[in-house]
C-alpha positions in Angstrom: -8.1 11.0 20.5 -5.6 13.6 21.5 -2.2 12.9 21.6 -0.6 11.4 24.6 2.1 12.9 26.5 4.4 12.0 29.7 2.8 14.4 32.6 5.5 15.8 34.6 4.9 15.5 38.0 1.2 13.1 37.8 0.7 10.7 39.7 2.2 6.9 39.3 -2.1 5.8 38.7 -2.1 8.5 36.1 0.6 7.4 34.3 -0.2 3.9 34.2 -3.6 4.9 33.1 -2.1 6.8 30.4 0.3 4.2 29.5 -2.6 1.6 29.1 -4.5 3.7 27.0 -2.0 4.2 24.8 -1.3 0.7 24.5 -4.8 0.2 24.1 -5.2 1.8 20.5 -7.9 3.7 19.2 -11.6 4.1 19.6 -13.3 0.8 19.6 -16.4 2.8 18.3 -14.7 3.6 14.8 -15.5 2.5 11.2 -13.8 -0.3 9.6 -12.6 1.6 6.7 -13.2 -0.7 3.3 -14.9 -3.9 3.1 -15.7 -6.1 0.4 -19.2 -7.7 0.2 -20.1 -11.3 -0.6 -20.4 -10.5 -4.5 -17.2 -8.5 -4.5 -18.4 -5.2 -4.6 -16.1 -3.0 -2.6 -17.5 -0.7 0.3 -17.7 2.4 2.1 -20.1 2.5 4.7 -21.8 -0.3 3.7 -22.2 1.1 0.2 -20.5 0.4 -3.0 -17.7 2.7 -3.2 -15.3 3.7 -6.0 -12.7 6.5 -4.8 -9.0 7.5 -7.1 -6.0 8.9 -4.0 -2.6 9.2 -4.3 0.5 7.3 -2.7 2.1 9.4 0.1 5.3 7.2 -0.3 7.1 9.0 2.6 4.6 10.4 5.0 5.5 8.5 7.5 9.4 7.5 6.4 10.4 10.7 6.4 9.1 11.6 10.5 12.0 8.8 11.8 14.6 9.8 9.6 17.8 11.7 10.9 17.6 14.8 10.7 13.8 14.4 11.2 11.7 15.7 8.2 8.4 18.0 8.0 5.3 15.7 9.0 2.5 14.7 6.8 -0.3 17.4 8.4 -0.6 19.9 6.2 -0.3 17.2 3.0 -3.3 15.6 4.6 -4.6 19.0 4.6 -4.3 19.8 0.6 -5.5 16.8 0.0 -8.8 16.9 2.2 -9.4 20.6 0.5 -9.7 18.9 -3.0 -11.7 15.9 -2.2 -8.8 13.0 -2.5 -10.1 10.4 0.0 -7.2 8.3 0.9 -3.4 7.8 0.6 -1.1 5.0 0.2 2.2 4.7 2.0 5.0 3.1 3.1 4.4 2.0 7.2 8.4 0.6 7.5 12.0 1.2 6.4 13.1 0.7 3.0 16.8 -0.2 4.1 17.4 -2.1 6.5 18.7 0.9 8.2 15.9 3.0 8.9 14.1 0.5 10.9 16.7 1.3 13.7 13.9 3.8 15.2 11.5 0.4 15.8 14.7 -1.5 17.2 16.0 1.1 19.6 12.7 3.4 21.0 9.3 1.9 20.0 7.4 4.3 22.3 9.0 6.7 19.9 8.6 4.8 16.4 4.9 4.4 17.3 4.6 8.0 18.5 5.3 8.9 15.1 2.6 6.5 13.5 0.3 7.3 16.0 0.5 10.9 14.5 0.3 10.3 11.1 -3.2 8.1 12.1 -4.4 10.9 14.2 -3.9 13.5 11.2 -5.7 11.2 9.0 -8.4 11.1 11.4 -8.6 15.1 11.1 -8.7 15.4 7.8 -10.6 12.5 7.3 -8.2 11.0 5.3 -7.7 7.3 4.8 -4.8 5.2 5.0 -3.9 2.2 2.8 -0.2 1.4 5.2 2.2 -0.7 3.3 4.2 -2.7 5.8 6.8 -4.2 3.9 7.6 -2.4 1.1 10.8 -3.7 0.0 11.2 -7.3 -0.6 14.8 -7.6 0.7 14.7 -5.1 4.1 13.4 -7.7 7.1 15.6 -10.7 5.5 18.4 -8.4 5.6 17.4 -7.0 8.7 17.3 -10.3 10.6 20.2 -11.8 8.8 18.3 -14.2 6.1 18.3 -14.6 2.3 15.4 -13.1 0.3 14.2 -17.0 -0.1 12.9 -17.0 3.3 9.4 -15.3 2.6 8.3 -19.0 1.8 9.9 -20.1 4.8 7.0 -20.4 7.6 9.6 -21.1 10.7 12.3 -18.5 9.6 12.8 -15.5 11.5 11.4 -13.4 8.4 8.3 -14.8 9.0 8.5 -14.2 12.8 9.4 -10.8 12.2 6.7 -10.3 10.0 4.2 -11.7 11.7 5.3 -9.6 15.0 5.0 -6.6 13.3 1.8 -7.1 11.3 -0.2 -8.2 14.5 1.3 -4.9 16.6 0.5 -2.7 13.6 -3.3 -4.1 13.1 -4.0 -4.0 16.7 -2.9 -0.7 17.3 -4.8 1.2 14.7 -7.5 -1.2 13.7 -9.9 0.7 15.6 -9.1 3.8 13.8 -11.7 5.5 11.0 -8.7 6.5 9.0 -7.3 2.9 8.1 -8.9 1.4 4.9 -7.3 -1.3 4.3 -3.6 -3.6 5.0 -1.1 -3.8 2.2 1.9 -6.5 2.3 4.3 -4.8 0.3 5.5 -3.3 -3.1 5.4 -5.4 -6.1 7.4 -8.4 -4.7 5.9 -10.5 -7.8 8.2 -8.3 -10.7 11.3 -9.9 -9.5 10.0 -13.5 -8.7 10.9 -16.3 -10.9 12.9 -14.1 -13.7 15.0 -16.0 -15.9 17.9 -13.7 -15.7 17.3 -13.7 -12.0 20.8 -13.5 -10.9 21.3 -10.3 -12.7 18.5 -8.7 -10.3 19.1 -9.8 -7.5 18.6 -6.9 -4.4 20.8 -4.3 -4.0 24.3 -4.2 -1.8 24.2 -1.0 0.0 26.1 -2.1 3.1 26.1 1.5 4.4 22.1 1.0 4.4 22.2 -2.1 6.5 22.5 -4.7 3.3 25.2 -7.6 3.3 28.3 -7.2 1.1 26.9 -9.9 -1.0 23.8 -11.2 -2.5 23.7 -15.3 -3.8 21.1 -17.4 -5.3 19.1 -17.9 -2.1 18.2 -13.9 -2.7 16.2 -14.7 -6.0 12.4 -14.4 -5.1 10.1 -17.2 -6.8 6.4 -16.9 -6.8 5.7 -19.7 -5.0 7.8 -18.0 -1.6 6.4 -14.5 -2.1 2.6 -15.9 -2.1 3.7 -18.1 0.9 4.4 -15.0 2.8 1.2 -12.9 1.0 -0.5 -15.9 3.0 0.5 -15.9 6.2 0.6 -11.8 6.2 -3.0 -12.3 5.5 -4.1 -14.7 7.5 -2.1 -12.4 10.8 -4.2 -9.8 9.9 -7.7 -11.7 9.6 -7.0 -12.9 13.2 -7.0 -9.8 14.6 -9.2 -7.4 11.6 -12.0 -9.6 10.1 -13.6 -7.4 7.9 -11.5 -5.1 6.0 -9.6 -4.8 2.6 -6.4 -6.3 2.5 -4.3 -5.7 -0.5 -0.8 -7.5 -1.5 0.7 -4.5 -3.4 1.5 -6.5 -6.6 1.6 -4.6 -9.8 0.0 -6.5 -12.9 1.8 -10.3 -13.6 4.7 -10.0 -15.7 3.3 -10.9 -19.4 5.4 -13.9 -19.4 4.8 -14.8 -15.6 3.1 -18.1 -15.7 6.3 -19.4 -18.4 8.8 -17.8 -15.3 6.8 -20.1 -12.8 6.8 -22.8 -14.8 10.1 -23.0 -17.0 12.1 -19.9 -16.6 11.6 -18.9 -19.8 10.2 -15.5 -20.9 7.4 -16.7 -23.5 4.2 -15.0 -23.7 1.4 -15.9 -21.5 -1.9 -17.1 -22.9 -5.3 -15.0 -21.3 -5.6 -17.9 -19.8 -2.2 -18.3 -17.9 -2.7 -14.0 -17.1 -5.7 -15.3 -15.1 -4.0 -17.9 -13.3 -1.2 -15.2 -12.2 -3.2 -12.4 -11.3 -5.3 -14.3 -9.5 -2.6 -16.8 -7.6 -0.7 -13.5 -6.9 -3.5 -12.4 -4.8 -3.9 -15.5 -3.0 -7.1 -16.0 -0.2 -7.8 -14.8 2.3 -6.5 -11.5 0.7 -9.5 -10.2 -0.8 -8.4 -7.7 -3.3 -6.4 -8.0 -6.6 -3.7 -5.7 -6.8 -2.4 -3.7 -10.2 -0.4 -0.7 -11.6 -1.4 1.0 -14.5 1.1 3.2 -16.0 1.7 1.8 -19.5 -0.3 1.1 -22.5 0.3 -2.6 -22.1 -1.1 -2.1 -18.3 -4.2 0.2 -19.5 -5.0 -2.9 -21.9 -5.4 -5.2 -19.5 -7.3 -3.4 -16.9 -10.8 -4.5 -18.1 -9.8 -7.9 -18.2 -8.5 -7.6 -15.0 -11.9 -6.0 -13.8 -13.7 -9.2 -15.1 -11.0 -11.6 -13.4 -11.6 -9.6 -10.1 -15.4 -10.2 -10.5 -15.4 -13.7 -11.3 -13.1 -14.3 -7.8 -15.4 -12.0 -6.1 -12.5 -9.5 -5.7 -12.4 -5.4 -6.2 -9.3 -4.3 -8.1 -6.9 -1.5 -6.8 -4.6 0.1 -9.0 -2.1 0.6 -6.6 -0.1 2.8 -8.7 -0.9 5.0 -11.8 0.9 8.3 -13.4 2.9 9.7 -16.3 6.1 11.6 -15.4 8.2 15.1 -16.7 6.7 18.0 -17.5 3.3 18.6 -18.4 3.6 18.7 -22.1 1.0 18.0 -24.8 2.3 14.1 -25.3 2.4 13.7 -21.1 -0.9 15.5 -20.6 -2.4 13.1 -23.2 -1.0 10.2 -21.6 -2.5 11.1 -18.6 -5.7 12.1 -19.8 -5.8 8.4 -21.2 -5.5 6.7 -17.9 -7.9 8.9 -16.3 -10.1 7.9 -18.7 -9.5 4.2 -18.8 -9.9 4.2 -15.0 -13.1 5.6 -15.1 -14.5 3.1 -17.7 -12.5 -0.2 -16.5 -15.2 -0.5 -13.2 -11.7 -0.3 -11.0 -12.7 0.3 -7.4 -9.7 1.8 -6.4 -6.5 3.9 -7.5 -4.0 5.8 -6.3 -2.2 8.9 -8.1 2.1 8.2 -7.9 3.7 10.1 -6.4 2.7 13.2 -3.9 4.8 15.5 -1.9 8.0 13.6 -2.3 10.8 15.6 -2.7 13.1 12.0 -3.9 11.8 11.9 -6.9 11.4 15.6 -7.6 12.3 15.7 -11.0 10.5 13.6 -12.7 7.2 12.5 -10.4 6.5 14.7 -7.8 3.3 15.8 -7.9 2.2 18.9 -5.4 -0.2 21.9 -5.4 2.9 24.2 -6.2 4.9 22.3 -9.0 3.9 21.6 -13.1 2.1 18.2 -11.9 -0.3 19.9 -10.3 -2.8 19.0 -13.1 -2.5 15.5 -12.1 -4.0 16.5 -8.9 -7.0 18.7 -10.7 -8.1 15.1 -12.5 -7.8 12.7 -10.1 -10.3 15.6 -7.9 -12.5 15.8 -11.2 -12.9 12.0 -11.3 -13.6 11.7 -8.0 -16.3 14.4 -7.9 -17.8 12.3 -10.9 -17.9 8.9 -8.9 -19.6 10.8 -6.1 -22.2 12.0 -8.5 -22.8 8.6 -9.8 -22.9 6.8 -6.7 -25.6 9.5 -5.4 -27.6 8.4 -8.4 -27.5 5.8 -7.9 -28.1 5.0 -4.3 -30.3 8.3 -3.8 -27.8 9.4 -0.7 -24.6 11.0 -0.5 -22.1 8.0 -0.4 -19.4 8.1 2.7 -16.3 9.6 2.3 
């Protein structure tokens, strides 16, 4: 659907009719993006799908900044011309700050998300939105500790809730969203026995208090109280697709920082119990990075985990940073590899077109990392070819 625009001069049955329909959303005719069937499996189109994009961390940040930066359009057009299927991105503010657009001028703040949706649609890209990517932005933003992501009646649960249910029913009729994400890896900084020493940032030119306390320490009971609740808001409004808590793998010691704040090793056992009570129902996904050896050895495991709980794993994050010398290139090379032979549904390539972390990540068509690019198009080209043999068809993009 085209873009819609104030008409000068139309009448007030015009405008209201434009108004509605903006309000209204997208095509009630359109796909549901992913799904997960009864088994597990994850699906395109009704089909198992496997498909590897790349996280487009500010393609939509960066169009409500001040001064206003490039739009996504012609990065959803590279990435359409070599075959990457879907990008991952941050849907919010990271600071408190840069949620003044959704404060101030919704009619504008949406304006901006409805293009980033409708380029998606053109280039039949997909969209994996991340609504909350960092852990301490709403609490700050509506004056409450970090703690009260396990609090139900606080107003970062109202907040969170408000915004999940205008997001979903905006766009849930749109081909281009795959899936919902919660957030970024809240489950890194929960129960940590040195907590204190990590707590959020102070940044108060960013929109963070002066000072951070104990109530800003994150356990993992509060984070999967929110992971909850951020599911179950989207389920009442989008029964059928992927949603996706954005946790990278359980800290190796996670279940002994749950249980005792200490930093002892988890048994496979206790890994189990965390990956999959980090993902809690009625999420259906599990949710990892893979970016170190450590990571890479735990993927198949992780695979088997997600079958047994009848959930598709996502490898939310995956990539090897500097230059492309012979030791990076062969770093990468491994996690391509392990990908492909771990059964992982998803993954997604960090980090394209974002000029913050330039020097070290930045992957684009014109920089060194460009090779990164080249494999994760490869590897997709070889899941096509598999899923065409075996379903006989050529699967959905």
């Amino acid at each position: 659907m085209s873009r819609l625009q104030r008409l000068g001069g139309a009448i007030g049955a015009v405008w209201v009719a434009v108004w509605l329909g903006l309000l209204a959303g997208f095509s009630a005719a359109a796909a549901p993006g992913l799904t997960v069937a009864a088994d597990g499996t994850l699906l395109r189109h009704g089909r198992p799908y496997r498909g590897v994009g790349v996280n487009y961390y500010d393609a939509f940040q960066r169009t409500v900044e001040v001064p206003q930066g490039r739009d996504c359009d012609a990065g959803f057009a590279i990435l359409e011309g070599r075959e990457i299927p879907f990008v991952r991105f941050s849907a919010g503010g990271y600071w408190p700050a840069q949620w003044g657009l959704y404060q101030t001028n919704r009619f504008a703040y949406f304006s901006r998300m409805d293009a980033i949706v409708r380029s998606a649609e053109r280039h039949q890209i997909g969209l994996i939105p991340s609504l909350f990517w960092n852990l301490s932005a709403i609490p700050d933003l509506v004056g409450e500790p970090c703690n009260r992501w396990g609090d139900p009646s606080s107003r970062v649960h109202a907040f969170m809730k408000a915004y999940t249910r205008e997001m979903v029913s905006r766009y849930r009729d749109s081909p281009a969203i795959w899936a919902w994400e919660f957030g970024n890896e809240f489950n890194l900084v929960a129960d940590l026995p040195n907590a204190a020493d990590h707590r959020p940032p102070v940044v108060p030119p960013s929109g963070t208090p002066t000072t951070r306390t104990a109530q800003d320490e994150l356990t993992h009971d509060q984070f999967r109280v929110a992971l909850k609740a951020f599911a179950t808001t989207v389920r009442t409004l989008d029964p059928d697709r992927l949603i996706v808590s954005g946790n990278a793998f359980p800290r190796r010691s996670a279940w002994h920082q749950r249980a005792e704040h200490s930093w002892n090793p988890d048994s496979p056992g206790q890994f189990e119990e965390m990956l999959r009570g980090d993902n809690p129902d009625p999420l259906n996904s599990l949710s990892v990075r893979a970016y170190e050896p450590s990571d890479l050895d735990r993927l198949e495991a992780a695979v088997r985990i997600g079958k047994a709980a009848r959930k598709p794993v996502f490898v939310g994050e995956f990539g090897v940073p500097g230059k492309p010398l012979p030791e990076q290139r062969e770093r990468f090379a491994q996690i391509i590899d392990r990908l492909d032979r771990s059964g992982a549904s998803l993954a997604a390539l960090w980090v394209f077109d974002f000029n913050g972390q330039a020097a070290d990540w930045n992957v684009t068509v014109g920089n060194l990392r460009r090779e990164q690019l080249e494999a994760v198009t490869a590897l997709n080209r070889k899941w096509n070819q598999e899923a065409v043999r075996t379903a006989g068809s050529t699967p959905g993009k």
